[in-house]
N, C-alpha and C positions, 0 to 999 in steps of 0.2 A: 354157832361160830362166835366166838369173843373177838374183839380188836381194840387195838390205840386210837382212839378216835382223833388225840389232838395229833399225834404222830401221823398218821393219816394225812390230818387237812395241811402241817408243816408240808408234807411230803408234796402237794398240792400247791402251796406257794412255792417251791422251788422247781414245779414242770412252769408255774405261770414265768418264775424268772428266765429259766431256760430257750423260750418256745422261741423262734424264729419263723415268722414274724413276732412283736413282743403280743403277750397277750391283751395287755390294757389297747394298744391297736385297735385289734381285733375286734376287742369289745365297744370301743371306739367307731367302730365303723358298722358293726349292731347296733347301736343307738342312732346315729344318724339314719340307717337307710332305712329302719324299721319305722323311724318316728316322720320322718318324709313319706314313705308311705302309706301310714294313717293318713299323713294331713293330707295325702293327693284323692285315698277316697272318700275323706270327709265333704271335701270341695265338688269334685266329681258328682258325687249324689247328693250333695247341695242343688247342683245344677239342675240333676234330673229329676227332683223332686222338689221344684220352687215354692209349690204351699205350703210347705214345712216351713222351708224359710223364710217366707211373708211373714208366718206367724212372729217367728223368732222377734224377726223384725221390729213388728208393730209393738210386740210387748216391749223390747231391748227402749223402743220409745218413749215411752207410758216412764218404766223405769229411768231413763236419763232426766226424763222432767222436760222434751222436747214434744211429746205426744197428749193432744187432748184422749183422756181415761174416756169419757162419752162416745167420741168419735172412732177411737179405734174398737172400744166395744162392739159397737155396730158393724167395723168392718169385720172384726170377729166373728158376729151372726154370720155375715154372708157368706164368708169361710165355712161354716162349721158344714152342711151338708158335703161337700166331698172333703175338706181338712181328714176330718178323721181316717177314712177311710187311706189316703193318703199317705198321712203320719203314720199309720198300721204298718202300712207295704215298705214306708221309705226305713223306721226302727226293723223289719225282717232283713232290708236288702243289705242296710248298714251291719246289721249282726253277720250276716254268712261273710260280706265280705271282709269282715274284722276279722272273722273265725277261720278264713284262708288264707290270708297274709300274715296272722298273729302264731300259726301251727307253722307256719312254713316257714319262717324266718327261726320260730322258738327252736324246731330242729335242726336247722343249719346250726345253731350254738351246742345243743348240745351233739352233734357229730363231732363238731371243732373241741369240744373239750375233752372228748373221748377219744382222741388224737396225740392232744395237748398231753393228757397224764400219762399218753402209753411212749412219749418222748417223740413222735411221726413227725413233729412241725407242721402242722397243717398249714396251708395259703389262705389267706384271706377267702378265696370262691368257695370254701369248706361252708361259709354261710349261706349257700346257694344251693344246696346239694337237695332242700327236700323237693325243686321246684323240680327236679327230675326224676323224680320219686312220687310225685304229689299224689299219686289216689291211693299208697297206702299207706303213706303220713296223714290222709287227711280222713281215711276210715279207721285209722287206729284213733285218730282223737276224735272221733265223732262217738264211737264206742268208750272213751271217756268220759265226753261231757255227758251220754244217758245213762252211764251209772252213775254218774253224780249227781244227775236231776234228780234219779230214782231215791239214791243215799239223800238226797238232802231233803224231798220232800216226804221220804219214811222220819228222819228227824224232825219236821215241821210238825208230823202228826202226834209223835211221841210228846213233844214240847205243847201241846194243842191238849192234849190228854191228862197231860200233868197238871199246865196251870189252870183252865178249866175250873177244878172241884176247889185247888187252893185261892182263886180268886172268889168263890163263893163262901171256905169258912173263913178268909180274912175278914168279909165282908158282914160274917154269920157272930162270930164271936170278940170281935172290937179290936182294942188293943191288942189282947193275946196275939189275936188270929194277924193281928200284921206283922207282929214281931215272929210269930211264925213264919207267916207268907214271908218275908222278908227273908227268912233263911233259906226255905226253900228255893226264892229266887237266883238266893247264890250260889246255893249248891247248884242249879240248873241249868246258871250260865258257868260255873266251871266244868261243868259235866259238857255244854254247850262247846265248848273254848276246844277242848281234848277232843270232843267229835267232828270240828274243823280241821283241825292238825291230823289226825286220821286221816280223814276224807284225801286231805291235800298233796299225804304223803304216801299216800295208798297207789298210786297211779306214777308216781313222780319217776318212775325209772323206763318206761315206755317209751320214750324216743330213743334212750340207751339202750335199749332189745334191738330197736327199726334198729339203727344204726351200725351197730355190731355185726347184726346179720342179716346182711339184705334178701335173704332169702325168706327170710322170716312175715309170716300171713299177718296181716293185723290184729284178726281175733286174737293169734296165737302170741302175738309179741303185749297184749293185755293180759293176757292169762301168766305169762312169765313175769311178768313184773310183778301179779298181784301175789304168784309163789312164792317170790323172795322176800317179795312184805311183809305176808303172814307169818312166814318164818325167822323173821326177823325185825316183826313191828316196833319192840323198843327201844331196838339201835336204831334203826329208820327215823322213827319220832324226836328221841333225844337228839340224832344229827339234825335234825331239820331244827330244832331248839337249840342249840349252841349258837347259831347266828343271830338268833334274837338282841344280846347287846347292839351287834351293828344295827338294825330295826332301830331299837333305841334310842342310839346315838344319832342316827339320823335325825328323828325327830325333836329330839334338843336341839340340833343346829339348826333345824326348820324355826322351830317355836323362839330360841335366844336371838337370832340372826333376822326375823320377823319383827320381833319386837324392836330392836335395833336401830331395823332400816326405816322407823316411823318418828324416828328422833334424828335420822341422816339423810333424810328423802330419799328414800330408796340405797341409797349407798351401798350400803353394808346386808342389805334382803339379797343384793343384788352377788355379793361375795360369798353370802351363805347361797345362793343356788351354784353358784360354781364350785364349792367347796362338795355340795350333794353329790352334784353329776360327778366330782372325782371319785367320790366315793360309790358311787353303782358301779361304775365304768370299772375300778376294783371287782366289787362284789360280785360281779356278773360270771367269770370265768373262776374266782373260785369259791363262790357257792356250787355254780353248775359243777365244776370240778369237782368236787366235795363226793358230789354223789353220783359222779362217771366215775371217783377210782371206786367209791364204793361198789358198786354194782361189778366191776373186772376183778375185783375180788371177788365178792360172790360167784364169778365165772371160772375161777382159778388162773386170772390173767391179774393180778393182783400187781404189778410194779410201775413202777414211777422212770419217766428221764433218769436214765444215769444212775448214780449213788451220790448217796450225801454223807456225810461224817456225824452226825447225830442220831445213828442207828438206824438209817430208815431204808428203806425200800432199795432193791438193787439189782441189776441184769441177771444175778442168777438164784432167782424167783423169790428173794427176800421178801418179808412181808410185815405190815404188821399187826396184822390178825395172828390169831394164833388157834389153832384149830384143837 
């Protein structure tokens, strides 16, 4: 299957002007309740696991220049027999519950954007939807993240295997051998680069399957995502690559706007993070959009709110893919 890709993502900014409520909203109010709820279980198991925090503590000390290095050393010794042990349980307990509030919040967006581009108007509570769904929002990405461990520690090996022999003849034959190793290097982190982006965008349509059809088993709504990848990995990857200017551009604003603020006391650091946050609070609804209409095309649900006058998409099944 061919398509318009930019025609496409136009097609996506005009469900995001459409939507009632607006979408920047919506996404607006994903960022606050998502990023309040990290902070509440970071605090939370703060609390329930204080020799983690001591530690923090005593070092945050040492580093301000308020803490004798000697003294909290030794209180460190006295830490260290149950500290670790500790720290272990408290990084587990922090990981699951980052990993169940971080799935459960990510699919309420994209339910609300697979909404957004089919013109529903979703309500704001759209963001709320996997918490009544949660055991098989939360086994469909739990079957992601171990094929990604799996995917990413079969790379770790292959890249373990490669450089291995070229770190010994950089090492074997001098100059040559580095100006080789050195190639080899690059080639292995662009080889490296394209097997992130794979990985990343291999699973990326899995909460679009939950969503669509609640009927749908976890295993089985992973298996349908990975069908339409395989079948469609180059369009997949190059959509996920055309956002990359915005990536970008962020990062100018970060780095110009950083530099900035240390010549205006903060001033202008402080403009460049408002200027960011507008720009995700954008990004949010139509990246995710991007790849909710993508996927309802793949389903033969391929249209957008409405029609627009720039050829695109339209209630009687317009498209612009082209089969």
């Amino acid at each position: 299957m061919q398509y318009n890709r930019s025609q496409m993502k136009e097609g996506v900014k005009v469900a995001m002007k459409a939507a009632n409520p607006p979408a920047w909203q919506v996404a607006l109010l994903f960022v606050l309740v998502s990023g309040v709820g990290a902070w509440l279980i970071e605090r939370i198991l703060g609390v329930a696991f204080p020799g983690s925090q001591l530690a923090d503590a005593l070092a945050m000390g040492v580093l301000s220049g308020k803490g004798d290095p000697d003294a909290v050393f030794q209180q460190l010794l006295g830490l260290m027999p149950n500290l670790g042990g500790v720290m272990f349980v408290s990084s587990l307990v922090m990981a699951a519950a980052s990993f169940v509030w971080n799935n459960l919040m990510g699919f309420g967006l994209s339910a609300y954007v697979l909404g957004m581009v089919r013109g529903e108007n979703p309500p704001f509570k759209t963001l709320f939807v996997g918490f009544y769904q949660a055991k098989r929002v939360l086994l469909a990405n739990l079957w992601v993240l171990a094929y990604t461990l799996g995917w990413s520690l079969a790379g770790g090996v292959v890249y373990f295997v490669v450089m291995m022999p070229v770190a010994f003849l950089a090492g074997l034959l001098g100059i040559v051998g580095q100006l080789l190793g050195g190639l080899v290097v690059l080639a292995v982190t662009v080889v490296g680069a394209l097997f992130l982006l794979w990985l990343n965008t291999r699973y990326r349509l899995v909460n679009f399957v939950l969503a669509n059809d609640p009927a749908c088993a976890p295993k089985e709504a992973v298996n349908q995502a990975k069908v339409i990848f395989e079948g469609n990995m180059a369009d997949m990857m190059v959509l996920s690559l055309s956002f990359v200017g915005w990536y970008l551009l962020q990062g100018v604003i970060a780095a110009v706007f950083g530099a900035l603020g240390l010549i205006t006391m903060g001033l202008l650091a402080v403009v460049g993070q408002l200027i960011l946050a507008a720009l995700h609070i954008y990004l949010l609804p139509y990246v995710e959009g991007s790849f909710a209409a993508y996927y309802l095309a793949q389903m033969g649900d391929g249209y957008l709110h409405g029609s627009f006058t720039q050829g695109g998409w339209d209630n009687q099944g317009g498209s612009p893919f082209t089969l």
